[in-house]
C-alpha positions as CSV (number, residue, x, y, z in Angstrom):
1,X,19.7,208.5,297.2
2,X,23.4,208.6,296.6
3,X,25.5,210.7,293.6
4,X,27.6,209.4,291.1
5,X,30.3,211.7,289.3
6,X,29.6,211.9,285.5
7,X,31.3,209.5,283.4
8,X,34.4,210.5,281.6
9,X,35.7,209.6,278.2
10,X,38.7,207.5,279.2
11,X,40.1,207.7,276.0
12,X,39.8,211.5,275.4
13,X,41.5,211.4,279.4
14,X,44.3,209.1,278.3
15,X,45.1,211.2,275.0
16,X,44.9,214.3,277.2
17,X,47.5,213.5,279.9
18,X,49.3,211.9,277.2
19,X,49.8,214.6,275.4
20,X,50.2,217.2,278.5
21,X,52.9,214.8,279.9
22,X,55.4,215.0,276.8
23,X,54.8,218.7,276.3
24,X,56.1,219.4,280.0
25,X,58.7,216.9,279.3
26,X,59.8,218.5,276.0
27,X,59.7,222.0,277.5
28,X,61.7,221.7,280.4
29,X,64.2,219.9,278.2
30,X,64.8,216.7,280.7
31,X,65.1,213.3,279.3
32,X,62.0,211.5,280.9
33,X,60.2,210.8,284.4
34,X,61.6,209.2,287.5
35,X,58.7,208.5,290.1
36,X,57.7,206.1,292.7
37,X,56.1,202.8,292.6
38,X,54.5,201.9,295.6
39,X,51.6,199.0,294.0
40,X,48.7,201.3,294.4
41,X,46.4,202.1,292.1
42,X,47.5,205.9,291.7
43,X,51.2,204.9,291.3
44,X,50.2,202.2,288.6
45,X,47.9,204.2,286.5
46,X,50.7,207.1,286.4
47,X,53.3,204.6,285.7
48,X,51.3,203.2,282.4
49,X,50.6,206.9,281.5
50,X,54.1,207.9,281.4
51,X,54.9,204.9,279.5
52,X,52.6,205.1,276.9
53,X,53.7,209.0,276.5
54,X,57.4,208.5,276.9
55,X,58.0,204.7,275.9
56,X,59.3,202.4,278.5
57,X,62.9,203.5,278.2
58,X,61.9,207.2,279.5
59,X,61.0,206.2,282.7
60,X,62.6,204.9,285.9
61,X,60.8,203.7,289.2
62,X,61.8,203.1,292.4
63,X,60.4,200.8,295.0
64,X,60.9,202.2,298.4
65,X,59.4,200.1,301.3
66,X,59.8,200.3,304.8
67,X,59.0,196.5,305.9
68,X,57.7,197.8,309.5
69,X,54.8,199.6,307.8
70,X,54.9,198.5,303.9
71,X,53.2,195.2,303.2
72,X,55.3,192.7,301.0
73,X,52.4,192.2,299.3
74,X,52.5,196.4,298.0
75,X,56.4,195.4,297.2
76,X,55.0,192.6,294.8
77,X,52.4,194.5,293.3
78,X,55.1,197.4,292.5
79,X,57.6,195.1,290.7
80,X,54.3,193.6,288.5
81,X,53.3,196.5,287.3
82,X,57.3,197.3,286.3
83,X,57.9,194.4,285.3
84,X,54.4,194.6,283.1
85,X,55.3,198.2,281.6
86,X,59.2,197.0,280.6
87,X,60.5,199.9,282.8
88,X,63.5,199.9,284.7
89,X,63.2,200.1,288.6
90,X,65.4,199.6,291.5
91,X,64.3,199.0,295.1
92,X,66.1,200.9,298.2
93,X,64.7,200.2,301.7
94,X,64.2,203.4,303.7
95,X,64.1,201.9,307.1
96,X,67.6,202.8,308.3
97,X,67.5,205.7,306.4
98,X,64.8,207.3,308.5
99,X,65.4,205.5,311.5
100,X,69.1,207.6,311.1
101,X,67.0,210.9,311.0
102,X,64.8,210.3,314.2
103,X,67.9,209.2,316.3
104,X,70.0,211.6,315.9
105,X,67.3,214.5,316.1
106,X,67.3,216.5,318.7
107,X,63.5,216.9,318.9
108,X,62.7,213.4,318.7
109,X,59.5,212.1,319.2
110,X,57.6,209.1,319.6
111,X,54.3,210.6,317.1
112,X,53.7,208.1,314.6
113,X,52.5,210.6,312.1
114,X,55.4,213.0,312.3
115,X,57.8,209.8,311.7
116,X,55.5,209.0,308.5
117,X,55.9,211.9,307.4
118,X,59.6,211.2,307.6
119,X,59.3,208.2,305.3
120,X,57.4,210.4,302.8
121,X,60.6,212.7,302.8
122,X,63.1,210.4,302.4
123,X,61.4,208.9,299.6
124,X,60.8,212.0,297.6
125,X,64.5,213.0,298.4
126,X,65.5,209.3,297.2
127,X,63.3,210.1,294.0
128,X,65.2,213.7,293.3
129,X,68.3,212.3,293.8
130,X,67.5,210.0,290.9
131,X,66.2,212.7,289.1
132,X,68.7,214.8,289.1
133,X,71.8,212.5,288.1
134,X,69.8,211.6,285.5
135,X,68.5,214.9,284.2
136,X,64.6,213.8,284.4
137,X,62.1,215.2,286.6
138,X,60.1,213.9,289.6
139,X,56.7,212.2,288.5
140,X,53.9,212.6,291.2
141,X,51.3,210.3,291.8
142,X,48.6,212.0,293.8
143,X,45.2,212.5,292.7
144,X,42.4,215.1,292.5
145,X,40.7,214.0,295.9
146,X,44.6,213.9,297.4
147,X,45.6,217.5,297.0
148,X,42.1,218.7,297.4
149,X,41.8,217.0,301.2
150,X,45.2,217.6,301.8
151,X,46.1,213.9,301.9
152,X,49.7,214.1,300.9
153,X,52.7,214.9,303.3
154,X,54.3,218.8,302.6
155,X,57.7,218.5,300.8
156,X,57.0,214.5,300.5
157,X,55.0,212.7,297.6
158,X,53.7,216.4,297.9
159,X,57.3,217.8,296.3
160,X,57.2,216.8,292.7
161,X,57.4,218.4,289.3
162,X,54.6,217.4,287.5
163,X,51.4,215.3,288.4
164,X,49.6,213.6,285.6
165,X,46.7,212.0,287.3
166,X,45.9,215.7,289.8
167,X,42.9,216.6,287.3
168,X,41.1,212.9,288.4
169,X,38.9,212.2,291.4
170,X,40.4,208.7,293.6
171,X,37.1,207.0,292.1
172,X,38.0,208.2,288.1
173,X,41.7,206.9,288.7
174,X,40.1,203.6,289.5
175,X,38.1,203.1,286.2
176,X,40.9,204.7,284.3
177,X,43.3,201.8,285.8
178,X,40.9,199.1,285.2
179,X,40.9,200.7,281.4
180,X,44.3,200.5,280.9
181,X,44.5,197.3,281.9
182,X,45.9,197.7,285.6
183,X,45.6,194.7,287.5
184,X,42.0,194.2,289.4
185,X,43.6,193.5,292.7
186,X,45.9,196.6,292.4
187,X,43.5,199.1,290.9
188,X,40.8,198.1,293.6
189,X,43.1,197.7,296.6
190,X,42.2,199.9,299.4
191,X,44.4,203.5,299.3
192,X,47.4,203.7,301.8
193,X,50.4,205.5,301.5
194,X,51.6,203.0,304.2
195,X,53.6,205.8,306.9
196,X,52.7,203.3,309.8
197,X,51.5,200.1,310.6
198,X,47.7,199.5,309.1
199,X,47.2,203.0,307.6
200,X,44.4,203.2,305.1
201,X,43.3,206.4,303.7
202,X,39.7,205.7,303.8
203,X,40.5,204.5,307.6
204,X,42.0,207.2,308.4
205,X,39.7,210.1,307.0
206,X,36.8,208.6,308.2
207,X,34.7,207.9,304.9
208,X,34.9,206.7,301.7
209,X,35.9,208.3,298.3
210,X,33.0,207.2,297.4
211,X,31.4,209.7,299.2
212,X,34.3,212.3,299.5
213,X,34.7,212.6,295.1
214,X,31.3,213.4,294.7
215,X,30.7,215.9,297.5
216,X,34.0,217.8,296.3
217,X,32.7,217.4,292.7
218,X,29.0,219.0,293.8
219,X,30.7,221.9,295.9
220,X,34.0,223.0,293.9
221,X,32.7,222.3,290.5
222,X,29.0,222.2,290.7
223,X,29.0,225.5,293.0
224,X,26.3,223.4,295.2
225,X,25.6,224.5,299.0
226,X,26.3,222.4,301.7
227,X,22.9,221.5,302.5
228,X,22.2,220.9,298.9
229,X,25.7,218.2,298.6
230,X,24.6,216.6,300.9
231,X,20.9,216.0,300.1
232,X,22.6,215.0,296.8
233,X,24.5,212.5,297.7
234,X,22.7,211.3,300.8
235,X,25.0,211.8,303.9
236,X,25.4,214.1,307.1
237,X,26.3,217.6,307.2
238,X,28.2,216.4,309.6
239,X,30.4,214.3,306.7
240,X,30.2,217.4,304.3
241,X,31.4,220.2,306.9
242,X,34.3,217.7,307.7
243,X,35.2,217.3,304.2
244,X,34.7,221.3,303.8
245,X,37.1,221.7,307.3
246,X,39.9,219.6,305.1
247,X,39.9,221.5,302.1
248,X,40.3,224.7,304.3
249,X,42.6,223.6,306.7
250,X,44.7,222.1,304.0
251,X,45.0,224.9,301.4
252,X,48.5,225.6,302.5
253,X,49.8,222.7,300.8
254,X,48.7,223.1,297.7
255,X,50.6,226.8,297.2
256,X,54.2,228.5,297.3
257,X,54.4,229.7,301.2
258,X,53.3,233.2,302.0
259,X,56.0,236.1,302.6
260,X,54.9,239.8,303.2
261,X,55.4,242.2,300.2
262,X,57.6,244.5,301.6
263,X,59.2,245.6,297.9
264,X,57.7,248.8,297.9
265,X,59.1,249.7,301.0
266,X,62.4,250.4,299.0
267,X,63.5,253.9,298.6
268,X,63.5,255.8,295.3
């Protein structure tokens, strides 16, 4: 059977988050965007949208690998798509820098996912660092399908000030790169925000975005049941409850954290 999302007007999309991304720039008074090039497709397609709203001289990029878990090839692909867009961008290994966090802490562990999330850390501190001597603000490259999973590290590529491309599915994001001219090989690679050796998103959550966008479309936009998403789009209720059990589990990302309103409490 299968689902596809509906198509969008690319143009209309591009004109959109054009506009949205030098009205936040003009309102908070900064002088462009600094953000992260990794040679993904979600980093790319934000990089030529903040170029095309700002001009090339607006925005800065860095390239931050680790070369135990980032491929040289993702290093390549970062510096094309710079290189492509006339931006500036410098590249700053992380490796010692997280490797200096680990050893001196006094918890440390050997979990492979709690060190990845140290390299997402670092990078976004690496990226406000930047930011801030050079009064910009942080540009984030996560998409729709990202912060609605939960796919993002807390205080990582999670901690940034605006997010251009967080109103498109994975699956949009790929047909808006391909539109803006975003190189085949780097707008279809496979998703990975590399935090250890031979992560892939779709790997790692156990199904495709192919699948994921349009259950999340059918249940959070469509108002669908369970049963019905997946009859739609032609998988397990096993698949949809999982997707369901991230959205859930992961909702504490994606607001300020809670505090108890003790306020009234004060005495008159």
């Amino acid at each position: 059977m299968g689902f596809n999302l509906p198509l969008l007007d690319y143009q209309k999309v591009v004109d959109e988050i054009c506009s949205f991304i030098r009205r936040v720039v003009e309102e908070s008074r900064v002088k462009g965007l600094v953000m992260g090039l990794s040679g993904g497709v979600d980093s790319s397609t934000t990089a030529h949208l903040a170029v095309k709203a700002l001009g090339p001289e607006r925005v800065k990029a860095l390239i931050m690998p680790d070369y135990r878990t980032t491929p040289k090839s993702d290093v390549e692909d970062a510096w094309l798509i710079a290189e492509k867009l006339g931006i500036e961008a410098r590249e700053v290994d992380i490796a010692s820098m997280c490797d200096a966090i680990v050893e001196k802490h006094p918890y440390r562990s050997d979990d492979v996912v709690a060190f990845g999330n140290v390299r997402a850390r670092v990078r976004m501190i690496l990226l406000y660092y930047a930011a801030n001597t050079m009064n910009m603000m942080v540009c984030g490259t996560s998409d729709k399908s990202e912060i609605m999973i939960g796919y993002f590290t807390k205080y990582g590529d999670g901690g940034v000030d605006i997010l251009p491309i967080g109103d498109l599915y994975k699956t949009d994001v790929r047909k808006l790169a391909l539109y803006l001219g975003v190189p085949e090989r780097v707008a279809l690679k496979p998703s990975s925000p590399r935090l250890w050796p031979g992560q892939t998103a779709e790997g790692e959550l156990g199904v495709s975005y192919d699948v994921i966008d349009p259950v999340l479309y059918l249940l959070y936009e469509k108002g669908f049941k369970p049963e019905e998403a997946a009859e739609r789009v032609g998988v397990d209720m096993e698949v949809v409850n999982a997707i369901i059990r991230r959205v859930e589990e992961s909702k504490h990302k994606r607001v300020m954290p809670p505090f108890p309103p003790v306020a009234h409490l004060r005495s008159t």
